[in-house]
ZAMARGU-4260 file (C-alpha; in steps of 0.2 Angstrom, whole numbers, plus 5000, padded with zeros to 4 digits):
<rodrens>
0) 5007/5128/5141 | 5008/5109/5136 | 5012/5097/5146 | 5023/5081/5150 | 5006/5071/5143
5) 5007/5082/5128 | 5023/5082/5122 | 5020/5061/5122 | 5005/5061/5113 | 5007/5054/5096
10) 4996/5057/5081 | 4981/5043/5080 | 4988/5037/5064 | 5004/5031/5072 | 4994/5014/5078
15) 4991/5008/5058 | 5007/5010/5055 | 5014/5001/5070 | 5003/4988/5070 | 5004/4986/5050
20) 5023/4984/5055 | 5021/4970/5069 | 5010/4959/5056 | 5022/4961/5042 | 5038/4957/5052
25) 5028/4943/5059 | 5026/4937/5041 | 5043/4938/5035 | 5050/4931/5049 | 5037/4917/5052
30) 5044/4911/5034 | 5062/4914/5038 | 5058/4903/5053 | 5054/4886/5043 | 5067/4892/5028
35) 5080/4885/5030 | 5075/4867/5035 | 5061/4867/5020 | 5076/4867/5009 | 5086/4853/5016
40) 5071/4844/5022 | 5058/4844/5009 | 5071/4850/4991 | 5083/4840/4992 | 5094/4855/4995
45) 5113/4852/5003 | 5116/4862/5016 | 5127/4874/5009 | 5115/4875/4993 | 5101/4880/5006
50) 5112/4893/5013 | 5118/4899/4999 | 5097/4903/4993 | 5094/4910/5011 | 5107/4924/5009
55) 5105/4928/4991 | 5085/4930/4996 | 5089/4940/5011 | 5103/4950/4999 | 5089/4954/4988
60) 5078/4961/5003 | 5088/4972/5006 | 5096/4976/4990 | 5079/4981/4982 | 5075/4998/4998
65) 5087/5007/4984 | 5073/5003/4972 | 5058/5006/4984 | 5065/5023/4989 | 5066/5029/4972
70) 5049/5024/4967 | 5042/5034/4981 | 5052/5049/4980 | 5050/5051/4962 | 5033/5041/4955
75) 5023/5035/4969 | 5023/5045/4985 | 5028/5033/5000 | 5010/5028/5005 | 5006/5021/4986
80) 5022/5013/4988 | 5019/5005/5002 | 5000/4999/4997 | 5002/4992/4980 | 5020/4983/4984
85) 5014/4972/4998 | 5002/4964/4984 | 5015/4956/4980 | 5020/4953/4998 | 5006/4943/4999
90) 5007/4934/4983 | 5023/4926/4987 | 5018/4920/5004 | 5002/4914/4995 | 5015/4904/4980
95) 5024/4897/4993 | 5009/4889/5002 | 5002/4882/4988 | 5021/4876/4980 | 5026/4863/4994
100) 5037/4853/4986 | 5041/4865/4973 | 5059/4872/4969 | 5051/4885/4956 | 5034/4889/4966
105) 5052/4893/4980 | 5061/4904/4969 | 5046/4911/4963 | 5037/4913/4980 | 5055/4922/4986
110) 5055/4933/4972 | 5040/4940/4974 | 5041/4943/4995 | 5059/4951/4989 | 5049/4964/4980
115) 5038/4966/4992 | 5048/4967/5011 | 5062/4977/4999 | 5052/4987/4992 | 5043/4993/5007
120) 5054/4993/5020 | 5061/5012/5017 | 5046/5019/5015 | 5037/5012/5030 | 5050/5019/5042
125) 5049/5037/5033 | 5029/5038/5032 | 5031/5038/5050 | 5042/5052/5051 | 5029/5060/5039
130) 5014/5059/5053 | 5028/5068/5065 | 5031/5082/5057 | 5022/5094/5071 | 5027/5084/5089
135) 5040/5087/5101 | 5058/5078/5101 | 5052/5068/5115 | 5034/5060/5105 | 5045/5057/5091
140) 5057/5045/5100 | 5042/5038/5110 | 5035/5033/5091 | 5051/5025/5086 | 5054/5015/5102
145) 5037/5007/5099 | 5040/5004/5081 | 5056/4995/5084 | 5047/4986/5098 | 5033/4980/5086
150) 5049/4972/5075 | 5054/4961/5088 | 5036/4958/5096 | 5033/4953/5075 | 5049/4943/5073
155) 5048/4934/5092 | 5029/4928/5090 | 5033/4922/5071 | 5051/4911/5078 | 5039/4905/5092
160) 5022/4899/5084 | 5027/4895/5064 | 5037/4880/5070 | 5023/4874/5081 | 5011/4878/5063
165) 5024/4868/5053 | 5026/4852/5067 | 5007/4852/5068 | 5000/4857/5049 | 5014/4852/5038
170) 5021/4866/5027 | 5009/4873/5017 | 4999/4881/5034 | 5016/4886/5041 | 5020/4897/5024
175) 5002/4901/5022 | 4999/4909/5041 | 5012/4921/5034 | 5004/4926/5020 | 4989/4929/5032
180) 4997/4938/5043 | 5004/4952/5029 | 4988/4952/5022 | 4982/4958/5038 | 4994/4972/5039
185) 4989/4977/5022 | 4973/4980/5028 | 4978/4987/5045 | 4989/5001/5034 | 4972/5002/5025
190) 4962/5006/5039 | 4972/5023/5043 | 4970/5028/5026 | 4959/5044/5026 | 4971/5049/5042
195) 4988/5049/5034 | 4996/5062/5032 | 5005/5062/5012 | 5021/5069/5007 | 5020/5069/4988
200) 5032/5064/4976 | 5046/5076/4971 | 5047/5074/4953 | 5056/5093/4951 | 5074/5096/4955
205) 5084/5090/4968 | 5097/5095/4975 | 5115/5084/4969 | 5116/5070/4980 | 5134/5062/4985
210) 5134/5051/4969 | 5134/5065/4956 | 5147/5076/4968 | 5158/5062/4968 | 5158/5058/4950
215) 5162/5076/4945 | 5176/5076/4959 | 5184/5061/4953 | 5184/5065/4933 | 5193/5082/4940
220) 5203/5074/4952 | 5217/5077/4940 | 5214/5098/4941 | 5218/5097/4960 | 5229/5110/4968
225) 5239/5109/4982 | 5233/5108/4997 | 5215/5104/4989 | 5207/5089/4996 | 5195/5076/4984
230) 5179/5085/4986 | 5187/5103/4983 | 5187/5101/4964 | 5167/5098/4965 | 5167/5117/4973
235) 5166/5127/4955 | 5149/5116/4950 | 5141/5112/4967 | 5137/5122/4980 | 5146/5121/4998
240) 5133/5115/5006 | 5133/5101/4992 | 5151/5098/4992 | 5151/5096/5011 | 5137/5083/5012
245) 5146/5072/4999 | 5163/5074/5010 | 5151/5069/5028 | 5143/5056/5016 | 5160/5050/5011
250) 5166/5048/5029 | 5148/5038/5035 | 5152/5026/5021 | 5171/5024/5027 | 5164/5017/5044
255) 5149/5007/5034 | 5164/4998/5024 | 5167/4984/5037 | 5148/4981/5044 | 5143/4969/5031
260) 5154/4957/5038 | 5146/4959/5055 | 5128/4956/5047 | 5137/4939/5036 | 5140/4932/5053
265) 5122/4937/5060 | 5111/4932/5049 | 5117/4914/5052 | 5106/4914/5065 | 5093/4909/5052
270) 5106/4897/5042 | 5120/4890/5050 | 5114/4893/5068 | 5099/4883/5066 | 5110/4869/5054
275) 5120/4867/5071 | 5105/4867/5084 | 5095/4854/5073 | 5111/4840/5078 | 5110/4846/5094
280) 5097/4839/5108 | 5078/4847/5109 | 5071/4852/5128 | 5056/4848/5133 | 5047/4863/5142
285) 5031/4859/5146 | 5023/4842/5143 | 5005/4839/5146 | 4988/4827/5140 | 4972/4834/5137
290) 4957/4823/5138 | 4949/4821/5119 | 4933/4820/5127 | 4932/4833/5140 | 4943/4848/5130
295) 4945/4840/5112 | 4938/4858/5108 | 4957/4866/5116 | 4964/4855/5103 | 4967/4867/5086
300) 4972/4883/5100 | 4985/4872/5109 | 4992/4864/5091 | 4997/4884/5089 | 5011/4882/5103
305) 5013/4867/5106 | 5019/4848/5097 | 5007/4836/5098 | 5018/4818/5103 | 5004/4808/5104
310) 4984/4808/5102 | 4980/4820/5119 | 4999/4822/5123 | 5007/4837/5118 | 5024/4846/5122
315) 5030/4862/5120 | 5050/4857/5114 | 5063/4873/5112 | 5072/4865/5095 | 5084/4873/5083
320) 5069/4882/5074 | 5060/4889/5090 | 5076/4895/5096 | 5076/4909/5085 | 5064/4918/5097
325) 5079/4920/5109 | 5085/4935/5097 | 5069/4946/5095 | 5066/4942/5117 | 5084/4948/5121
330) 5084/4963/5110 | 5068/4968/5120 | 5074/4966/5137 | 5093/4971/5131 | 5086/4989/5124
335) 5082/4995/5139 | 5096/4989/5153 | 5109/4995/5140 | 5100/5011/5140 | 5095/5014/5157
340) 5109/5006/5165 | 5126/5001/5155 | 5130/5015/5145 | 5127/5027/5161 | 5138/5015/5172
345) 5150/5014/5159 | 5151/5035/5156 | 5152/5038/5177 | 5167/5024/5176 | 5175/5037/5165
350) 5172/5027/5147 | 5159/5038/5137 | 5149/5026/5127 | 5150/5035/5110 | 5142/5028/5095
355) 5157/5022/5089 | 5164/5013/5102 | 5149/5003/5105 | 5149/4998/5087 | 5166/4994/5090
360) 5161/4981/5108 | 5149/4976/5095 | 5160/4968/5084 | 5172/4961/5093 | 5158/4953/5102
365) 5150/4947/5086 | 5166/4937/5082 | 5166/4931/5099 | 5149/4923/5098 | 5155/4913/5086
370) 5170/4907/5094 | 5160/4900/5104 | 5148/4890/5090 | 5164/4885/5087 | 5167/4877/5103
375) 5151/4868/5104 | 5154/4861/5086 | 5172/4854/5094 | 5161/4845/5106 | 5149/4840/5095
380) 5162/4831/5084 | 5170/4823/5097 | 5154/4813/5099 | 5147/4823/5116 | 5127/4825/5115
385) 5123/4845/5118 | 5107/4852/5122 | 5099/4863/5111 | 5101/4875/5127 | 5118/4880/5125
390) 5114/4887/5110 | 5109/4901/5124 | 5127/4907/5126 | 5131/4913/5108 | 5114/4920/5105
395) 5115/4932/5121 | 5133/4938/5116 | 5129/4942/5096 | 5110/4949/5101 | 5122/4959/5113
400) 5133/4965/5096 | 5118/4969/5088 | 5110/4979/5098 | 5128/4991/5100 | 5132/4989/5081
405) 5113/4989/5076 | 5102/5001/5086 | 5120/5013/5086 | 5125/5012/5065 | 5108/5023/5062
410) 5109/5033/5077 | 5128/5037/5069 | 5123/5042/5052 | 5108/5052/5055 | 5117/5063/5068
415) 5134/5066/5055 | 5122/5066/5040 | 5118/5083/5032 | 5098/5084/5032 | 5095/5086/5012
420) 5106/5069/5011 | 5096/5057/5027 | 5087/5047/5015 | 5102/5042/5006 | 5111/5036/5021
425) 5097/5025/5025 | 5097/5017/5009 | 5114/5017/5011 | 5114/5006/5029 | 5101/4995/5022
430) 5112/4990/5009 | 5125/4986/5022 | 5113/4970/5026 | 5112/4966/5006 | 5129/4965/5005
435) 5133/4954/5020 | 5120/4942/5015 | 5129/4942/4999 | 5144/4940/5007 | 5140/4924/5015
440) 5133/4916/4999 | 5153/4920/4991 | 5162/4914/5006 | 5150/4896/5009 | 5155/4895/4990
445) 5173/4898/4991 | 5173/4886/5006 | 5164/4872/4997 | 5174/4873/4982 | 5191/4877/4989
450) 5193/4877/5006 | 5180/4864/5012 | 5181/4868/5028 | 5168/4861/5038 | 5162/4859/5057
455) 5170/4869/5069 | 5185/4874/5056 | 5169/4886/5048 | 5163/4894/5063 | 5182/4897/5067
460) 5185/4906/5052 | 5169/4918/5052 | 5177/4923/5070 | 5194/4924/5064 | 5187/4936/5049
465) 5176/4946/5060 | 5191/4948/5073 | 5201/4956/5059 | 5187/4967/5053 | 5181/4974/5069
470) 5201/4978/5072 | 5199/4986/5055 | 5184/4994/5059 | 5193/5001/5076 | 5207/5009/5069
475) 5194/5019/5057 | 5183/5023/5068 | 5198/5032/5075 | 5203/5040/5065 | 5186/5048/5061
480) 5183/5068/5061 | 5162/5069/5069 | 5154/5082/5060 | 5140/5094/5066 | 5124/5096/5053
485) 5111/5097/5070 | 5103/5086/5081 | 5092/5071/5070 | 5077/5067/5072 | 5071/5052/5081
490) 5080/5035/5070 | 5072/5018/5069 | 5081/5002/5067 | 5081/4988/5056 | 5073/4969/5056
</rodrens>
């Protein structure tokens, strides 16, 4: 009879893959980190041009899984998927270390990361559900909690130490530490190679997914009968269990309808955010000297956290870049308090957490997050000088957000999500980021050539937009009808 230990033990090769996805989220965000900045800084850029580039690129990231998933599901298999693309992972960090300066070596360097973080981001969450197949419920969620850990432990190292690289080294070490970093998971994923276990392509036929249902529903959707619904006409060419997953399909996307506005105003963070926290005062944590000629050898170690203010005097200063470590911390430590203690306070109060209704607090609490950027900016233009730690404020509330809307969307759509159709609902959430991204490079261009609001009038008006679409997202969520396909497997998040 197994044990507790053994239903926890995880396959060996879980470690590559984990560890491959630490490094890589380290690279991408460690270039995220200095992005926007670089831009303004060293291009030339306006600030609304930089933002606009930021969210195109992050569209693009996540956009391009669509394309990822295809090649591995019908071409490549996911681990050859995963291998050849982050190549070009590396080649993009590598153009933009040696392009400083460069507006083409940016959009080139960009291009190519797109296709590689898009690419692989898919498959890298699926291969680890491949190495599962044979462990108990409980391994599985133990393998998915670490991998969603090893994103923020990636993403809070890289918002911590690539701003130091960049203060220190100059640009071309701060992108190029990236591109070592990836280069490092590549050969991490490598390393569990003859371990993996492969499931190949599936070139043969498949079962209809919920685009080819739908098409052939709505060119009959004339033949309808009374009392038949949309999907019913798809009944005489599909099989039910066909019809049925494009109808649960159908509902998921209904609820996905209004989350890209949630992820406009979060990836801001990495934009407008850090736009914000650069006018605002830097604190000064920890200042100290060392003595060139005792410890002049701590020098290159200490230059990895720390500013160097003077020759032997060196600071470690939270600014508008380094603040972007908040978000990965909080999500670690919020995980687990919302897990372990709200959600079962909030249930013995008498309010049952469901997925829903913490994706709904989620919202609401995005748009209040910004409400209060909004505030700050009010100060800020009245002529008060505001340290870079009030920032604190509206990054715990949205990380608050994003951990409901977040860690719960995927949690929602695997649970109401026929099996033969899981794969296409994670594309399907990832794209939910794209177009949010996309979202905020319209309305920055709207704003600029219409409304021109600027200041605390912008920050108003992403919470005013986010207050109407989380009432939106309320009254469907409401009126939604859970269905029952079985108990999914263990879900990972996104970063």
């Amino acid at each position: 009879m197994k044990t507790n230990t053994d239903d926890l033990r995880l396959p060996p090769q879980t470690k590559f893959i984990i560890g491959n996805e630490a490094c890589e989220r380290f690279s991408y965000y460690g270039m995220i980190a200095i992005l926007t900045l670089y831009m303004v800084r060293v291009l030339g850029m306006s600030e609304a041009e930089a933002t606009g580039v930021m969210h195109t690129f992050k569209a693009a990231v996540y956009f391009l899984p669509l394309a990822g998933a295809w090649l591995a599901d019908r071409w490549l298999g996911r681990y050859w998927t995963i291998l050849s693309l982050s190549f070009f992972y590396c080649l993009g960090h590598g153009v933009l270390a040696v392009s400083e300066g460069s507006t083409g070596g940016l959009y080139l360097g960009l291009a190519l990361i797109a296709v590689g973080a898009g690419g692989i981001k898919p498959c890298v969450s699926a291969f680890v559900g491949d190495q599962l197949a044979s462990v108990q419920e409980r391994a599985l969620l133990k393998a998915y909690s670490l991998f969603y850990w090893s994103i923020n432990f990636g993403s809070f190292f890289a918002f911590g130490l690539i701003p130091t690289i960049r203060e220190n080294y100059g640009y071309s070490w701060a992108f190029g530490i990236p591109g070592i970093a990836m280069a490092m998971a590549t050969f991490i994923f490598w390393l569990g190679t003859r371990h993996y276990v492969r499931v190949p392509p599936r070139r043969g036929a498949q079962a209809a997914g919920f685009l080819r249902v739908f098409l052939h529903a709505w060119a009959r959707r004339r033949t309808r009968r009374p009392g038949q619904s949309f999907f019913d006409v798809a009944t005489g060419r599909f099989s039910r269990e066909e019809v049925e997953g494009a109808r649960a399909v159908a509902g998921i996307l209904g609820i996905f309808a209004t989350v890209p506005v949630f992820w406009a105003l979060f990836d801001q963070t990495h934009s407008t955010w850090v736009l914000q926290g650069e006018k605002m005062t830097p604190v000064t944590l920890l200042a100290f000297g060392v003595d060139p000629a005792g410890r002049g050898w701590m020098v290159p170690f200490i230059k990895l956290l720390c500013t160097e203010t003077a020759p032997g005097q060196f600071a470690l200063v939270l600014n508008s870049e380094r603040m972007q470590t908040l978000n990965p911390l909080l999500v670690m430590l919020l995980i687990p308090v919302f897990t372990a203690w709200l959600y079962p306070a909030s249930e013995k109060l008498g309010f049952k957490p469901t997925a829903l209704r913490r994706m709904s607090v989620g919202m609401v609490l995005g748009a209040t997050s910004f409400v209060v950027c909004g505030w700050l900016q009010v100060r800020m233009d009245r002529g008060e000088s505001l340290s870079i730690a009030w920032q604190m404020m509206p990054y715990l509330i949205l990380t608050a957000g994003e951990v409901m809307v977040s860690a719960t969307g995927l949690e929602f759509a695997f649970a109401q999500a026929p099996p033969s159709l899981k794969s296409t609902i994670m594309s399907l959430w990832l794209l939910t980021f794209a177009v949010g991204n996309y979202l905020v490079v319209v309305v920055t261009r709207v704003n600029t050539t219409f409304v021109k609001a600027s200041g605390a009038a912008a920050f108003f008006f992403y919470a005013a937009l986010l207050f109407v679409v989380g009432g939106i997202f309320i009254w469907t969520a409401l009126r939604y009808r859970e269905r029952q396909f079985g108990v999914a497997s263990g879900t990972p998040s996104q970063g």
